[in-house]
C-alpha positions as CSV (number, residue, x, y, z in Angstrom):
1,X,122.0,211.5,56.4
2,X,120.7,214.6,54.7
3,X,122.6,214.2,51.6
4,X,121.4,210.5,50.6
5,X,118.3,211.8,48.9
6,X,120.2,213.7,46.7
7,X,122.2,210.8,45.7
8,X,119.2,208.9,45.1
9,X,118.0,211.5,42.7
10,X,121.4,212.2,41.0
11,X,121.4,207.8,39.8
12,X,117.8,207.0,39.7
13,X,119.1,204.2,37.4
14,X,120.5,202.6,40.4
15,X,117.3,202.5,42.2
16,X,115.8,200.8,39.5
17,X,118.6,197.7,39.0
18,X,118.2,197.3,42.9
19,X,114.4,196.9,42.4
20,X,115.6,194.4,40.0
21,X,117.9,192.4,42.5
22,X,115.1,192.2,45.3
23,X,112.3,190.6,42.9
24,X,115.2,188.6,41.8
25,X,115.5,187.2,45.7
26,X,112.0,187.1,46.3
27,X,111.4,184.6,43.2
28,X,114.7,182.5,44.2
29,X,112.8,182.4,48.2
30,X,109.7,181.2,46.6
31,X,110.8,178.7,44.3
32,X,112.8,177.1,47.6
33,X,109.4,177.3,49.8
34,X,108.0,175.5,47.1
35,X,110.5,173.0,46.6
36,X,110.7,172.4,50.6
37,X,106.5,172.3,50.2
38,X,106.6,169.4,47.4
39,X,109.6,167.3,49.6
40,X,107.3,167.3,53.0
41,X,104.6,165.9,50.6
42,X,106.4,163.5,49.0
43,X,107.4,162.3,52.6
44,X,104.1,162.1,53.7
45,X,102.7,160.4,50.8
46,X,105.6,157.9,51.2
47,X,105.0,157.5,54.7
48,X,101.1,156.6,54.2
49,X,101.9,154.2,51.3
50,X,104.4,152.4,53.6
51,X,101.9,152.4,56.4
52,X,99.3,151.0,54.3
53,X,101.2,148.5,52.8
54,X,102.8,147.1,56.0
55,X,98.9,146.9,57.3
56,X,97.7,144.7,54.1
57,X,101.2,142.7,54.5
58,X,100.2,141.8,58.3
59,X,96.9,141.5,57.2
60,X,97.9,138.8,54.6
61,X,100.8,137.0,56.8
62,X,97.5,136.5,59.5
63,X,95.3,135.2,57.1
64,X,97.9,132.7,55.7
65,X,99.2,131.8,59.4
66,X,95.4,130.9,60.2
67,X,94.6,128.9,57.5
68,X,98.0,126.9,58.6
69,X,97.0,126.2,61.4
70,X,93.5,125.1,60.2
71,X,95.1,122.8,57.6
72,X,98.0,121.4,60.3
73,X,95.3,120.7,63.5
74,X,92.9,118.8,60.3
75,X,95.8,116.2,59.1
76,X,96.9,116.0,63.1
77,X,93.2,114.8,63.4
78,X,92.9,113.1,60.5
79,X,96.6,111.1,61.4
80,X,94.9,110.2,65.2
81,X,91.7,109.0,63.5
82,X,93.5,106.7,60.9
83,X,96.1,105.3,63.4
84,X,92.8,104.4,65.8
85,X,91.2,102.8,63.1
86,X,94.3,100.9,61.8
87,X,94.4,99.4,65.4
88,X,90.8,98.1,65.3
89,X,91.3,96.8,62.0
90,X,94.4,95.0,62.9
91,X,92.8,93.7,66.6
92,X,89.5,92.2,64.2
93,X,91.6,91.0,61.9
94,X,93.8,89.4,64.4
95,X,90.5,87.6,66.3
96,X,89.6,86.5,62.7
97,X,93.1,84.8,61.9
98,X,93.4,82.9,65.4
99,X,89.7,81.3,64.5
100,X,91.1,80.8,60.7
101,X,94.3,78.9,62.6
102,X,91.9,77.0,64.9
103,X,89.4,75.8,62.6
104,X,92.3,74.9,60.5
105,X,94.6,73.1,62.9
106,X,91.2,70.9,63.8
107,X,90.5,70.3,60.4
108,X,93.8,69.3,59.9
109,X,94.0,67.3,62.7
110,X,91.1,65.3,61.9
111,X,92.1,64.5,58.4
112,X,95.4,63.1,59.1
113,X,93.4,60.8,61.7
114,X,90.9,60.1,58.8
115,X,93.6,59.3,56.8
116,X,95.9,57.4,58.7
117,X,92.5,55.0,59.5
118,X,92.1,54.4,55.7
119,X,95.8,53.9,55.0
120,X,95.8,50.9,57.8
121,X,92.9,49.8,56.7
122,X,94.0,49.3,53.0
123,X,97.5,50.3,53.1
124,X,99.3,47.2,50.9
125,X,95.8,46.6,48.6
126,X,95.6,50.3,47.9
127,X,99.5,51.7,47.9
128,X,99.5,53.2,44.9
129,X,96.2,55.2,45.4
130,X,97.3,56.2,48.7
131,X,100.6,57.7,47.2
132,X,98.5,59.6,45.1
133,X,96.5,60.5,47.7
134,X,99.6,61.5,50.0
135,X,101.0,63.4,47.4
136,X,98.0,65.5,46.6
137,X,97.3,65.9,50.1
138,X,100.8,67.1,50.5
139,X,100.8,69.4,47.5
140,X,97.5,71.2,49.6
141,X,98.5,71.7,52.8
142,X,102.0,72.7,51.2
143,X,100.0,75.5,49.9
144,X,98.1,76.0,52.2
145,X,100.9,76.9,54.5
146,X,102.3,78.7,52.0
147,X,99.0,80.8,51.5
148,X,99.1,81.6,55.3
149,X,102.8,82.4,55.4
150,X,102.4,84.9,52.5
151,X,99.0,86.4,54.7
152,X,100.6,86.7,57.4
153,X,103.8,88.1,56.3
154,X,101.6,91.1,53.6
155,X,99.9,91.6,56.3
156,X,102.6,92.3,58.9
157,X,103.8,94.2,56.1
158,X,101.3,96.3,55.3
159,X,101.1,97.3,59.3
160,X,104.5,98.2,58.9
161,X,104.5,100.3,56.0
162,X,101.2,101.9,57.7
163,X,103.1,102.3,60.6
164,X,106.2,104.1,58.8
165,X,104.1,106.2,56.8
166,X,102.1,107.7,59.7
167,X,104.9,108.5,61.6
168,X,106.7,110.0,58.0
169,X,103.7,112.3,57.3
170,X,103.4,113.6,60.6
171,X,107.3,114.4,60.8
172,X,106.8,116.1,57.8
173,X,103.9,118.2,59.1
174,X,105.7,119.1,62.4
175,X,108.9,119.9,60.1
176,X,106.9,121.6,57.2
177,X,105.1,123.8,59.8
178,X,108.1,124.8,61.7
179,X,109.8,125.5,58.9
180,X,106.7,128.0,57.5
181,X,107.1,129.6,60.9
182,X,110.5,130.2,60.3
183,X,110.5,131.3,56.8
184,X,107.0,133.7,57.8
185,X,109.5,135.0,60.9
186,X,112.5,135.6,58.7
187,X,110.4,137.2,56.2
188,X,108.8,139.6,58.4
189,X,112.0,140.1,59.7
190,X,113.7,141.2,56.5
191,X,110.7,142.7,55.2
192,X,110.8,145.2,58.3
193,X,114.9,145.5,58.0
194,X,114.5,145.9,54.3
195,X,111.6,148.6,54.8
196,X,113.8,150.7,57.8
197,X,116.7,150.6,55.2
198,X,114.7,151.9,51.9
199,X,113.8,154.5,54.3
200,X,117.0,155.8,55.7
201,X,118.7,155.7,51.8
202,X,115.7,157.8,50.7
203,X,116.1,160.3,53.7
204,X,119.3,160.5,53.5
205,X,119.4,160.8,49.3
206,X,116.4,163.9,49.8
207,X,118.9,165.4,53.0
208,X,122.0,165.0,50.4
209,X,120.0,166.4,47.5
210,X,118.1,169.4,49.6
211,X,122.0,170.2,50.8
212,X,123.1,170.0,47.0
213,X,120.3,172.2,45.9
214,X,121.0,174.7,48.8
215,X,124.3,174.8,47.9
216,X,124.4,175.2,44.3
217,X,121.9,177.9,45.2
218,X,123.7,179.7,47.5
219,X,127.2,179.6,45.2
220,X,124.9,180.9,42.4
221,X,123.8,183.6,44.3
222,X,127.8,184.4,46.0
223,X,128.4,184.1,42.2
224,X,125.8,186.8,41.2
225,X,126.8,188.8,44.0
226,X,130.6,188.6,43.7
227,X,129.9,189.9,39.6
228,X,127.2,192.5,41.0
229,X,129.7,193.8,43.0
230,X,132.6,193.8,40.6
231,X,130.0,195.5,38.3
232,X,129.4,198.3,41.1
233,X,132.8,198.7,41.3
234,X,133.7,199.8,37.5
235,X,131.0,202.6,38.0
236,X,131.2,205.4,39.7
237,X,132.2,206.0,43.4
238,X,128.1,207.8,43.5
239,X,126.7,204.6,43.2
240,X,128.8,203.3,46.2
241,X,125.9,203.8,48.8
242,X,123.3,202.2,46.8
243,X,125.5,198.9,46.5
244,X,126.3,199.3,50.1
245,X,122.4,199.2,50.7
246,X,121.3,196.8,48.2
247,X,124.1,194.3,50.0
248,X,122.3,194.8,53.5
249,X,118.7,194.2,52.1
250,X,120.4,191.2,50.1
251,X,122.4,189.6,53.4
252,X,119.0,190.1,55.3
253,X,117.1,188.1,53.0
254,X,119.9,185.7,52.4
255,X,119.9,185.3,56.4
256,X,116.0,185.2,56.3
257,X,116.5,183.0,53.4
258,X,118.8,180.5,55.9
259,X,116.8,180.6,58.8
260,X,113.9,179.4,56.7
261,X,116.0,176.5,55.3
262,X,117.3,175.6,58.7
263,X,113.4,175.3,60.0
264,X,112.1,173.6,56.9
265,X,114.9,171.5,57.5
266,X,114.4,171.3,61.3
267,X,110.8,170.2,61.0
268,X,111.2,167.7,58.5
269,X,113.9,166.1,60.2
270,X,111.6,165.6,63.6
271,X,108.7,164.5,61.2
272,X,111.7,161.7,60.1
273,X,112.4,161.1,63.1
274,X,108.6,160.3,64.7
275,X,107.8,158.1,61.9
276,X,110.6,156.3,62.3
277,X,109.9,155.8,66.3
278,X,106.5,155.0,65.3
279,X,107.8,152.4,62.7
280,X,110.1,151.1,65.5
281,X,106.9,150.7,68.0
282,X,104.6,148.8,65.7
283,X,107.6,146.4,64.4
284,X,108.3,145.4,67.8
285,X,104.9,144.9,68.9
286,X,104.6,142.8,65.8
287,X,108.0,140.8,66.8
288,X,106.2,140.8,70.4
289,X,102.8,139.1,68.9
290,X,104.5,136.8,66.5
291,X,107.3,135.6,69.2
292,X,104.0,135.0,71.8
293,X,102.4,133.2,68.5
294,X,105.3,131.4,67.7
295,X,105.8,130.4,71.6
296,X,101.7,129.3,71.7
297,X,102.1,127.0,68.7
298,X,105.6,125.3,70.3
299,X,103.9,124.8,73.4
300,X,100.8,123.0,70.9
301,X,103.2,121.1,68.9
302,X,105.2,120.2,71.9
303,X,101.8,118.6,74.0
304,X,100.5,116.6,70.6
305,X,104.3,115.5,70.0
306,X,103.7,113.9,73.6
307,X,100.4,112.6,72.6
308,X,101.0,111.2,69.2
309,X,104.7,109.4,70.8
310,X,102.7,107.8,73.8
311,X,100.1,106.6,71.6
312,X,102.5,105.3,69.3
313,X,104.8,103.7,72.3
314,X,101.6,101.7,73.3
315,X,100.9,101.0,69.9
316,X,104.5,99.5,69.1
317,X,104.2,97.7,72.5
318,X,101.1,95.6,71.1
319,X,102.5,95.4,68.0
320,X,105.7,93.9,69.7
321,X,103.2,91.4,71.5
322,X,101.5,90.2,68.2
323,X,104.8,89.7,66.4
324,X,106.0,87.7,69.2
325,X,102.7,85.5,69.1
326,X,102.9,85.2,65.3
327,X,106.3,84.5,65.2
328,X,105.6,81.4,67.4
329,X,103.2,80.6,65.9
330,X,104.8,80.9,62.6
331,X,107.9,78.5,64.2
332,X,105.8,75.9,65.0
333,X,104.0,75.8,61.4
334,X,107.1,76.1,60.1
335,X,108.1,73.0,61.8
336,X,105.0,71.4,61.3
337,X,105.7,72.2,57.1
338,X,109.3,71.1,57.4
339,X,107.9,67.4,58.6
340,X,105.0,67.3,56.2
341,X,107.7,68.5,53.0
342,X,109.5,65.6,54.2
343,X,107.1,63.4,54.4
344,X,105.6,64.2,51.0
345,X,109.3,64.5,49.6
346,X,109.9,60.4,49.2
347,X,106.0,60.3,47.9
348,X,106.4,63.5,44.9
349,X,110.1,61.9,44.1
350,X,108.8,59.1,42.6
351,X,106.9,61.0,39.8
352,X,108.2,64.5,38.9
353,X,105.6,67.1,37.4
354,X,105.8,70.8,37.0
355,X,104.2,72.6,39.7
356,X,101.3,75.2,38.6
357,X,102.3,78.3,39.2
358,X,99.7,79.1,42.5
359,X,101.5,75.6,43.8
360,X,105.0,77.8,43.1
361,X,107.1,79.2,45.3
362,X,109.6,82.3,44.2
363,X,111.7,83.9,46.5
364,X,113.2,86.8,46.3
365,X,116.4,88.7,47.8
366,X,116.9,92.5,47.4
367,X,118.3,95.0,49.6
368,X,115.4,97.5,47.8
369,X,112.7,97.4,49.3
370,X,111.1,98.9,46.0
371,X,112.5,96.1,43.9
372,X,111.0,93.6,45.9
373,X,107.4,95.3,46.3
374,X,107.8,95.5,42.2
375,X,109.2,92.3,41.6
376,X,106.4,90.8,44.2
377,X,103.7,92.7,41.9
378,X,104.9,91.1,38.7
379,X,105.0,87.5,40.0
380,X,101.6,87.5,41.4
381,X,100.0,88.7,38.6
382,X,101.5,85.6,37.2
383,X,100.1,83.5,40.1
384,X,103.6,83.0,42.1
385,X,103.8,82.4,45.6
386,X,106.6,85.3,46.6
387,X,108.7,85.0,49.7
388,X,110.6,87.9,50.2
389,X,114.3,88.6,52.0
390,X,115.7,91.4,52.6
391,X,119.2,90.5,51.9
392,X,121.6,87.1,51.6
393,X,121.3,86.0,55.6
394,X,117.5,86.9,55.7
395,X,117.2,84.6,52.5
396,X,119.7,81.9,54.0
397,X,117.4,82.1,57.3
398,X,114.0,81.1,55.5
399,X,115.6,79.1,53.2
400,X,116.5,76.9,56.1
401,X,113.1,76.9,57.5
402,X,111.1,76.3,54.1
403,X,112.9,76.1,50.8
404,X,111.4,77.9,47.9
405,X,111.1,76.3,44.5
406,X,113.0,79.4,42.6
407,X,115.4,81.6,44.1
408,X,115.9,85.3,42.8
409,X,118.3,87.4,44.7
410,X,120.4,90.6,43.5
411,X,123.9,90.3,43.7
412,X,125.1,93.3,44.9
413,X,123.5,93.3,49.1
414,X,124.9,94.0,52.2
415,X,126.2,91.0,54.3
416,X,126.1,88.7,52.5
417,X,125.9,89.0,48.4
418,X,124.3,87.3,45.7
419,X,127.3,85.1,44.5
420,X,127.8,84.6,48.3
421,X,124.1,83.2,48.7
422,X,124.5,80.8,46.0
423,X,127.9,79.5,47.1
424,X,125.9,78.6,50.0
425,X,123.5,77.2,48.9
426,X,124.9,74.9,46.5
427,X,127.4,73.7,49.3
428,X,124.1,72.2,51.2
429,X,122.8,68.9,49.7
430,X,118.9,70.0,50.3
431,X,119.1,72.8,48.2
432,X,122.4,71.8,45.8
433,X,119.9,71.9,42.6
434,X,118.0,74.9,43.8
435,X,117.0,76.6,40.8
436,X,118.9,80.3,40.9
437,X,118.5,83.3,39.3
438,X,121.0,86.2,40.0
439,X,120.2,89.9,38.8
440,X,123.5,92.5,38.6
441,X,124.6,94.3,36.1
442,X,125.9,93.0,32.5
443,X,129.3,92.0,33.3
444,X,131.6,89.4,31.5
445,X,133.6,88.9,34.8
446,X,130.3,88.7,37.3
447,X,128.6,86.3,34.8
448,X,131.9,84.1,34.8
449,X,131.8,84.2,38.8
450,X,127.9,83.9,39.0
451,X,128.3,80.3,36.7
452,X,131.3,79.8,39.1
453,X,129.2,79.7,42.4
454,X,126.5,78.1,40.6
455,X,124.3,80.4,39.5
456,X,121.4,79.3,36.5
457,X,120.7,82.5,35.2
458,X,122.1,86.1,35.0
459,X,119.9,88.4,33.9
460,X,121.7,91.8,33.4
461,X,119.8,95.3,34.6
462,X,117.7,96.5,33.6
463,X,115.7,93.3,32.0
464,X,112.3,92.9,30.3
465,X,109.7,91.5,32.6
466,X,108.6,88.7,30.4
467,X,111.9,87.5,30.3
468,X,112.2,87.1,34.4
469,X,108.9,84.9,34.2
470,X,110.3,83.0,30.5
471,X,113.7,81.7,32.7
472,X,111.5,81.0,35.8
473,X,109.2,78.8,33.6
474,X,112.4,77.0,32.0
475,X,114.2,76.4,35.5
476,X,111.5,74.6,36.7
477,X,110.5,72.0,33.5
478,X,114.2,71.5,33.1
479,X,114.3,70.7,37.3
480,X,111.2,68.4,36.5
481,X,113.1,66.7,33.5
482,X,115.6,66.0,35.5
């Protein structure tokens, strides 16, 4: 031990290159404290923007799930008060008809006993007034009836389509709202899977490229050693020692160095791990509040569902009851009409005229119930009576009980078709010259089986509107001329 000073003194160069080596170390130690620094703040500036975002996300996902809410109880509301007020509307207007029927059927009444007074009072002086008279009195009750028919039926109609609309806007709502729910749960969802995964890549990138840097550090520095050594080794067997001593101070740091490392990397690995926990907690208290919201707004759906289906139930049963009534009622007109045509048939037969077009009766057959509503439109703008099937046997079924004066049916319908109809038709003396209109697409082979069944007209889709109210005009001055 006595003779290392001397060896000190004899290679005072030596001293100075491992003075050299140690700053060396001490710069490569701070540069990795300061690297390790600037990671753990870039973790826990990541980890406060991802808190603060996933706060102003929640924040935003209540907000929006309250105001759906708001917007869903409003049109539940809003559907109860209309379907309350269509049900007084459609008891008035009921109480209003049955008076209209009764004030009518008296009225009637006592004009047939008026004029069946006068006509045996003057029936051979006066004949040919009283035709006259028969035939105009005819021609107003017939439209009369038919004035009632068409009431009734838009109106029993327009309860209907009401009726199907309610019940389509609030299946909508229930489905549009559970579907929100579902979308706002999967989003969360994905959103929170989506968040934990960004999170793991970037840990696990930083762990990968802390472990590179460490690495390429700790070869450079093997490397520096390994040609420090090699160095050592080409000089002279004096400076031996030194080396020897430089290599302990340098393993000592290096190990220093390590243990460092290893708690740098120890701490920010428990920091990982409590955020993540803490991430964990607050997403499954959020599953927890959004499964309990979720279950609340069910149970709410669930008890107005019941509501709105036992309201409707009693509803349907009334409505049941009034289409009963009216449908008697409409039987008995019906056959009340059927003896008045008949009557008023032999009188009109002996001079023909063209009808006016409110004294007009068109009929039409469709399967669409948009054709018909747009056809309808177009022929009462025009002053046309509309009947209205909803395919070949509906049509058959009226036609039975009250013949129009103009038949337009499509051809292609289920059941029973438009060539079908008018095979039908034709094969029946009452409504043999039935004037016939049959809409289908331009086809050389359907317009040789339409003239086949009978048919007057073929109009081919799609057709000009004036032209449907041009043939409907010429059926019926060519029927009159006949």
């Amino acid at each position: 031990m006595e003779q290392r000073p001397n060896v000190h003194r004899q290679v005072p160069m030596f001293v100075d290159a491992h003075d050299e080596g140690t700053s060396s170390m001490t710069m490569i130690q701070t540069l990795l404290l300061i690297a390790v620094a600037v990671l753990v703040g870039i973790l826990l500036i990541r980890f406060f923007v991802a808190r603060r975002s996933e706060s102003e996300r929640a924040e935003r996902e209540a907000r929006a799930q309250a105001a759906r809410e708001a917007e869903r109880q409003a049109a539940d509301n809003a559907a109860r008060q209309a379907a309350a007020a269509a049900a007084r509307r459609l008891a008035e207007r009921q109480a209003t008809e049955k008076a209209e029927r009764e004030a009518a059927e008296a009225a009637a009444r006592r004009e047939a006993e008026r004029q069946a007074a006068e006509a045996a009072a003057r029936r051979e002086a006066e004949r040919q007034a009283a035709e006259a008279a028969a035939r105009r009195e005819a021609e107003r009750q017939a439209a009369e009836a038919a004035a009632r028919r068409e009431a009734e039926r838009q109106a029993v109609e327009a309860t209907a389509r009401r009726e199907a609309e309610s019940q389509a806007a609030e299946a909508s709502a229930r489905r549009e709202a559970e579907r929100q729910a579902a979308e706002a749960a999967a989003r969360r969802e994905a959103e929170s899977q989506a968040a934990e995964a960004a999170a793991r890549r970037e840990a696990e990138r930083q762990a990968a490229e802390a472990a590179a840097r460490r690495e390429a550090e700790r070869q450079a520095a093997e490397a520096a050693a390994r040609r420090e050594a090699e160095r050592q080794a080409a000089e002279a067997a004096a400076r031996r020692e030194a080396e020897r001593q430089a290599a302990e101070a340098t393993a000592r740091r290096e190990a220093e160095s390590q243990a460092a490392e290893a708690s740098a990397r120890r701490e920010a690995e428990r920091q990982a791990a409590e955020a993540a926990a803490r991430r964990e907690a607050e997403r499954q208290a959020a599953e927890a509040s959004a499964r309990r919201e979720a279950e609340r707004q069910a149970a709410q759906r669930e008890a107005d569902r019941l509501a709105i289906e036992k309201a409707l139930h009693e509803e349907e049963n009334e409505r049941q009851a009034i289409e009963t009534a009216i449908e008697h009622e409409t039987q008995r007109q019906a056959a009340e009409e059927a003896q008045r045509r008949s009557l008023a048939a032999s009188a009109a037969a002996l001079v023909p005229k063209i009808k006016a077009e409110e004294q007009t009766v068109v009929m039409i057959a469709d399967d669409s119930k948009v054709v018909r509503v747009k056809t309808s439109r177009l022929l009462t703008a025009h002053r046309y009576q509309v009947l209205m099937a909803e395919d070949g046997l509906d049509a058959a079924r009226q036609i039975e009980v009250s013949t129009p004066d103009v038949l337009v049916t499509d051809e292609d319908m289920p059941g029973m078709n438009g060539l079908q109809l008018a095979r039908q038709l034709r094969a029946n003396p009452r409504t043999a010259r039935l004037p016939i209109i049959l809409v289908t697409s331009d086809n050389e082979q359907l317009r040789a089986n339409a003239a086949a069944a009978g048919v007057d007209v073929v109009l081919g889709k799609p057709y000009p509107e004036e032209q449907l109210i041009s043939h409907i005009q010429q059926l019926l001055r060519n029927q009159a001329n006949a």
